[in-house]
OpenMM code with the backbone's topology and positions (N, CA, C; nanometers):
from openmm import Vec3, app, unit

residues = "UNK UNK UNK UNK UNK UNK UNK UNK UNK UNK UNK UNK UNK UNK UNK UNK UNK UNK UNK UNK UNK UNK UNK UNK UNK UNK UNK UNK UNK UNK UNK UNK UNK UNK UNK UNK UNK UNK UNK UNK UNK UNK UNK UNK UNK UNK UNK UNK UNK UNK UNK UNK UNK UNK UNK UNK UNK UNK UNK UNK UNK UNK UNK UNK UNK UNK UNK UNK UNK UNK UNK UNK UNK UNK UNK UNK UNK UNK UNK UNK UNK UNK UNK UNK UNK UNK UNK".split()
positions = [
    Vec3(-1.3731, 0.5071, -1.5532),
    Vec3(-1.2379, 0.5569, -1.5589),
    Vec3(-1.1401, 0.4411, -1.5340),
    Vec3(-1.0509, 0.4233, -1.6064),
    Vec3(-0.9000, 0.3194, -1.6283),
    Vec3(-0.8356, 0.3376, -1.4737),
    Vec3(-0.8024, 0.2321, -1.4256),
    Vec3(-0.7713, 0.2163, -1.2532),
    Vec3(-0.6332, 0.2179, -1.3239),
    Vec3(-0.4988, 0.3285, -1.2976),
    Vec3(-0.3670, 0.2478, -1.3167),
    Vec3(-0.3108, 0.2543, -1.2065),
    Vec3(-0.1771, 0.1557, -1.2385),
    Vec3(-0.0571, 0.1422, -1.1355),
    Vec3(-0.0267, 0.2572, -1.0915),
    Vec3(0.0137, 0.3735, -1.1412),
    Vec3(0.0287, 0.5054, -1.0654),
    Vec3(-0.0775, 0.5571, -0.9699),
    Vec3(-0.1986, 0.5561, -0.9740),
    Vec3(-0.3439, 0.6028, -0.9482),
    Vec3(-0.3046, 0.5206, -0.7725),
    Vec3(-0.3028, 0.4009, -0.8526),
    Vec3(-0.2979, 0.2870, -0.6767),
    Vec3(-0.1479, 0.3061, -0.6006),
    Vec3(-0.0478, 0.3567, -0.6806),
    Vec3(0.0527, 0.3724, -0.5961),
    Vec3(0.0634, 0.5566, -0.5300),
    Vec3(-0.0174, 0.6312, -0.5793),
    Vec3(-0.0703, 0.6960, -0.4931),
    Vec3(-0.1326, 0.6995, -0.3978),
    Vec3(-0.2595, 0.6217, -0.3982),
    Vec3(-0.3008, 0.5985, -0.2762),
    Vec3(-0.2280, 0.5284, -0.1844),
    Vec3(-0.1202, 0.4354, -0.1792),
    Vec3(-0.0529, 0.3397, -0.1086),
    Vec3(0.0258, 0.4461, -0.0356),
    Vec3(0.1137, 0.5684, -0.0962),
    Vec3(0.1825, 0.6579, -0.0663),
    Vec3(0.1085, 0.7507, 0.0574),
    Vec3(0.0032, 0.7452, -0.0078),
    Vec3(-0.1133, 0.7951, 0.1255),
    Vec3(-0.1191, 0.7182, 0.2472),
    Vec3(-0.1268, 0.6350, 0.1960),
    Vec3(-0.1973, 0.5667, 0.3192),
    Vec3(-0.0775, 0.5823, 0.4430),
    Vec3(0.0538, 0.5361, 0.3524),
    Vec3(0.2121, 0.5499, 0.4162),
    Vec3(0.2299, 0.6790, 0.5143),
    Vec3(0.1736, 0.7511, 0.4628),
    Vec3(0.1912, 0.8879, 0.5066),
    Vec3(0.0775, 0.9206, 0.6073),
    Vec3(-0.0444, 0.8435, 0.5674),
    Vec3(-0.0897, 0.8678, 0.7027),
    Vec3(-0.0639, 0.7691, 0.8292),
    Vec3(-0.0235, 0.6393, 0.7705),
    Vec3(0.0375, 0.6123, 0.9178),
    Vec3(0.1492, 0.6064, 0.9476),
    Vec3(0.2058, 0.7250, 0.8942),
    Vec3(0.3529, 0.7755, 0.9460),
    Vec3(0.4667, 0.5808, 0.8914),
    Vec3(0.4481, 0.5348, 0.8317),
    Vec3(0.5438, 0.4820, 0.7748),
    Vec3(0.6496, 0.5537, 0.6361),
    Vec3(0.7434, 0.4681, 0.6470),
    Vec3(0.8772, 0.5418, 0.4905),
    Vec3(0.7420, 0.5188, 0.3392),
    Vec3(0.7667, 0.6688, 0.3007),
    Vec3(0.6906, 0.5992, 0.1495),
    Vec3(0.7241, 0.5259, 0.0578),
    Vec3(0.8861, 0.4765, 0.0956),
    Vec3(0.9326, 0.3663, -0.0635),
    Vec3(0.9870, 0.2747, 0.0121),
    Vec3(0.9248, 0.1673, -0.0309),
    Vec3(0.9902, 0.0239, 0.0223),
    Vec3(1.0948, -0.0094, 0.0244),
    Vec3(1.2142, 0.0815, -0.0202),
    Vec3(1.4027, 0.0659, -0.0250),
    Vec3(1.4334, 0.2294, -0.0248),
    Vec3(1.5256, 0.1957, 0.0453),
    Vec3(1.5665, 0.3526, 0.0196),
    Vec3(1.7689, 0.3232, 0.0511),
    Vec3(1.8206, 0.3075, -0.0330),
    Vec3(1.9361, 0.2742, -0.0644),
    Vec3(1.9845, 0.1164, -0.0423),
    Vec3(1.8549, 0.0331, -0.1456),
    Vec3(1.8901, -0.0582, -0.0882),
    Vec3(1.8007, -0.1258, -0.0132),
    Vec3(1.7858, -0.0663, 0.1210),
    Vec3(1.7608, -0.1222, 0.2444),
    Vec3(1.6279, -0.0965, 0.2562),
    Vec3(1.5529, -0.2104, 0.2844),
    Vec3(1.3901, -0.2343, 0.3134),
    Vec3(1.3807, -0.1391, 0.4059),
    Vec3(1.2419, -0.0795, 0.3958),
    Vec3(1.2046, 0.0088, 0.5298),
    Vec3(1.0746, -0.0268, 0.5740),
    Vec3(1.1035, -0.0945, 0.6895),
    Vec3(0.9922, -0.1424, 0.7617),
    Vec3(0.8688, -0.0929, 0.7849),
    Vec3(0.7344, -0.1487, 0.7726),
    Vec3(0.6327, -0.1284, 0.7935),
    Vec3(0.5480, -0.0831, 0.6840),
    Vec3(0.6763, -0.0295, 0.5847),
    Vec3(0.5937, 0.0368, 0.4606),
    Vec3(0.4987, -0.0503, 0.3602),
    Vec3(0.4449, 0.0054, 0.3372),
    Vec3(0.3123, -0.0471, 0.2220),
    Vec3(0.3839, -0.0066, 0.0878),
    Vec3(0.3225, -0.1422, 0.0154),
    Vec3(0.3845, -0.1005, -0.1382),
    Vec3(0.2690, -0.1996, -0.2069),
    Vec3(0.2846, -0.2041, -0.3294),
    Vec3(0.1843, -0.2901, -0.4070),
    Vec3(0.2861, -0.4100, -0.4482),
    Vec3(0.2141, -0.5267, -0.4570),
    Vec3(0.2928, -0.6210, -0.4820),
    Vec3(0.1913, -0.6587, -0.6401),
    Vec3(0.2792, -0.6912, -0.7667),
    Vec3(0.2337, -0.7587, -0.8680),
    Vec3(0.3019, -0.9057, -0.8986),
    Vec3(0.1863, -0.9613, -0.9356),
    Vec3(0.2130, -1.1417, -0.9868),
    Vec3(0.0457, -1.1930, -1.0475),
    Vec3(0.0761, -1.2505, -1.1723),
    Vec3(-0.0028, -1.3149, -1.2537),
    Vec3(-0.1303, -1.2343, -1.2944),
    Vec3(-0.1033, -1.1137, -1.3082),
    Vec3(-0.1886, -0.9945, -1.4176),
    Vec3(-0.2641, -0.9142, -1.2563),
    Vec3(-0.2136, -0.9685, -1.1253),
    Vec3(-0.2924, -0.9310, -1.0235),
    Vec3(-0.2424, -0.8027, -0.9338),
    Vec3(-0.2648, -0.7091, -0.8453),
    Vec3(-0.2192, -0.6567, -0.7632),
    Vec3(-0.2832, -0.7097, -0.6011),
    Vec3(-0.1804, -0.6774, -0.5320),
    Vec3(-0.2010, -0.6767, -0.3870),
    Vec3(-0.1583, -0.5868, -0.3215),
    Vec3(-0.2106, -0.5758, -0.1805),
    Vec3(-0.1255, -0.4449, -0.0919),
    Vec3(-0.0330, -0.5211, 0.0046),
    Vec3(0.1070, -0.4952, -0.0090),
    Vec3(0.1838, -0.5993, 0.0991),
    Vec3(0.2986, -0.4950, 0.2028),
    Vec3(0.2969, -0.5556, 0.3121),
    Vec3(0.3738, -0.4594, 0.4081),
    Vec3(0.5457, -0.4949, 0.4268),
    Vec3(0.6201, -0.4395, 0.4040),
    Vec3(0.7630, -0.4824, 0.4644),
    Vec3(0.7647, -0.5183, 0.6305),
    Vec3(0.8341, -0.6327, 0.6685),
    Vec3(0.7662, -0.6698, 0.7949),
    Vec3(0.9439, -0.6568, 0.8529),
    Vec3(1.0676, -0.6430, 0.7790),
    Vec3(1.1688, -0.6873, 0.8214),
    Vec3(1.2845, -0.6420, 0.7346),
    Vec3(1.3907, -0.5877, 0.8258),
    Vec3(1.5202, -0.5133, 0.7078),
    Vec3(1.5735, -0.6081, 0.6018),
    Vec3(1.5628, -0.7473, 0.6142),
    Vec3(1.5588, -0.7971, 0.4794),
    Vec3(1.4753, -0.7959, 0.3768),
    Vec3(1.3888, -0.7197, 0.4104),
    Vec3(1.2540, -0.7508, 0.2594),
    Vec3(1.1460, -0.8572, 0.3497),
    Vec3(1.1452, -0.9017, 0.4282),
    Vec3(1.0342, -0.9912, 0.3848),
    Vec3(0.9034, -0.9291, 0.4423),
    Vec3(0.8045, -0.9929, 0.3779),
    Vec3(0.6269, -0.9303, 0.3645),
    Vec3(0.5309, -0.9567, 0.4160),
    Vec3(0.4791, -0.9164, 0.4376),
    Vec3(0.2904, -1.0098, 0.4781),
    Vec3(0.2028, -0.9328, 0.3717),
    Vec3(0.0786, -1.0147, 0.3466),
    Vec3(0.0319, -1.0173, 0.2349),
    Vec3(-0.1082, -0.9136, 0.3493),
    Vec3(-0.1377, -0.8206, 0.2999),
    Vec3(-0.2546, -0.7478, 0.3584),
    Vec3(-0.3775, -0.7198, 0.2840),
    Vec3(-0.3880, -0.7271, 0.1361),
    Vec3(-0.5295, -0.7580, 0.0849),
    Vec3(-0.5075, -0.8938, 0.0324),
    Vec3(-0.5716, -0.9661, -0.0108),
    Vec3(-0.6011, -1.0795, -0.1497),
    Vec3(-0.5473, -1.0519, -0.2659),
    Vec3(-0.5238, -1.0915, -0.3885),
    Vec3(-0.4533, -1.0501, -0.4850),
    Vec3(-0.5786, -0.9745, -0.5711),
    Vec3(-0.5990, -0.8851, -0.6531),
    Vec3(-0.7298, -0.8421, -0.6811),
    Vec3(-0.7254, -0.7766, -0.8205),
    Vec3(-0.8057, -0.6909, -0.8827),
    Vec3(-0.7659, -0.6310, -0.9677),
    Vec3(-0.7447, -0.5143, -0.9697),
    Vec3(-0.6947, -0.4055, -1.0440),
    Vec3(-0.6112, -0.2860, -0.9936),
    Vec3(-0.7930, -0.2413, -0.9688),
    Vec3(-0.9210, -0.2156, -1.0278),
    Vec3(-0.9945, -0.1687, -0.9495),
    Vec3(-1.0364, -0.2244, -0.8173),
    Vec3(-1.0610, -0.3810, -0.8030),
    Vec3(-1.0710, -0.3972, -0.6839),
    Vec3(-0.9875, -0.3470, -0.5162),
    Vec3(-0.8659, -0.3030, -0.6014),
    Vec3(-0.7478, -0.3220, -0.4977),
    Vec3(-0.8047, -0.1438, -0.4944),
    Vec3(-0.7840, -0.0694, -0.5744),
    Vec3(-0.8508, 0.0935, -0.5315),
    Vec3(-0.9785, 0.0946, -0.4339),
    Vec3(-1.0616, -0.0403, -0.4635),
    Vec3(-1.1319, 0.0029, -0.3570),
    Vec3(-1.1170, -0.0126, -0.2275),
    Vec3(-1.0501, -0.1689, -0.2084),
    Vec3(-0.9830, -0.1883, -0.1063),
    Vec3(-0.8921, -0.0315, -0.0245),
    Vec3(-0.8070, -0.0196, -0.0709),
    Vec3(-0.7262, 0.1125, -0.0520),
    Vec3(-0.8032, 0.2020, 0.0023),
    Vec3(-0.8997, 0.2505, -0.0812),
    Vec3(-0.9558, 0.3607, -0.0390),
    Vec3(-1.1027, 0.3376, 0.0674),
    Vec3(-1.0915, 0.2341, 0.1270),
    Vec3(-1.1281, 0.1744, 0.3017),
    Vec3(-1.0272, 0.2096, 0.3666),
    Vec3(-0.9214, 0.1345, 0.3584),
    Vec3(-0.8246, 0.1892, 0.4511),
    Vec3(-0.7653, 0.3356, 0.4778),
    Vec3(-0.7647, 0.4033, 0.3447),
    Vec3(-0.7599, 0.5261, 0.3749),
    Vec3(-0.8870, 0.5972, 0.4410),
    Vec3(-0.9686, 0.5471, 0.4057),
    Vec3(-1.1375, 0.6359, 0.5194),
    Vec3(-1.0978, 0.6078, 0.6678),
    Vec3(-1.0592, 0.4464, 0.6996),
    Vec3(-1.0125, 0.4379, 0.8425),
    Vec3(-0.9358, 0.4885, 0.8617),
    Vec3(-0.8816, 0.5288, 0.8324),
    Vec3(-0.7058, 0.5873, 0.8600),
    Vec3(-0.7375, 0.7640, 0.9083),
    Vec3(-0.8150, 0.7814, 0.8095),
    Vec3(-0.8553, 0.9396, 0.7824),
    Vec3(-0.9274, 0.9458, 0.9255),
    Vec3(-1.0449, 0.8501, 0.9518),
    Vec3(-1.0938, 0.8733, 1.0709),
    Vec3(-1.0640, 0.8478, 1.2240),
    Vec3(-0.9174, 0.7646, 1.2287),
    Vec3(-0.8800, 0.7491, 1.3592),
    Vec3(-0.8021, 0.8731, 1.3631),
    Vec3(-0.7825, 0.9470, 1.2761),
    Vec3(-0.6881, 1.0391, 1.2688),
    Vec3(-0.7561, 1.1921, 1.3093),
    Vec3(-0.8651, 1.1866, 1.2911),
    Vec3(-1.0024, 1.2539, 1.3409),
    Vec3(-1.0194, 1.3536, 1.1948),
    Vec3(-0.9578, 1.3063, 1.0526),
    Vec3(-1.0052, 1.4237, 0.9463),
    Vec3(-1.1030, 1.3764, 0.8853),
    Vec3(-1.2147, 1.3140, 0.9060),
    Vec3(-1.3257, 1.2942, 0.9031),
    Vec3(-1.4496, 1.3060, 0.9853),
] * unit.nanometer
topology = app.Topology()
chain = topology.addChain("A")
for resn in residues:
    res = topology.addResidue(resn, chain)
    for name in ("N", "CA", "C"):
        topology.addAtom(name, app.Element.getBySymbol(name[0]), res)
């Protein structure tokens, strides 16, 4: 099955939501801290966090490919799921 950009920005939305961060990286504008978003550059995806009300990031996977990065994702969502005790 075709990994797309929507598919992975679902899960990112998840993940947001399970650790209680904003689900969109701007919301008039203005960066919202802590949130997860996908970052794209040179045919690659990554998972990167807003660290600061100006925008700036930290890089939280490697740059990968949209399947690698689903799998990535969907680790963090199993941890997430299980500190949370729905596993």
């Amino acid at each position: 099955m075709r990994m797309t950009l929507k598919k992975l920005e679902n899960k990112v939305e998840y993940i947001n939501e399970l650790s209680g961060t904003p689900k969109n990286p701007y919301n008039n504008k203005e960066a919202q801290i802590n949130c997860y978003y996908i970052g794209q550059a040179y045919g690659g995806y990554r998972l990167e966090q807003i660290t600061n009300i100006n925008g700036g990031v930290r890089d939280i996977s490697d740059r990968l490919t949209a399947r690698e990065l689903s799998y990535f994702l969907n680790g963090m969502i199993t941890g997430l799921e299980q500190t949370k005790g729905m596993r």
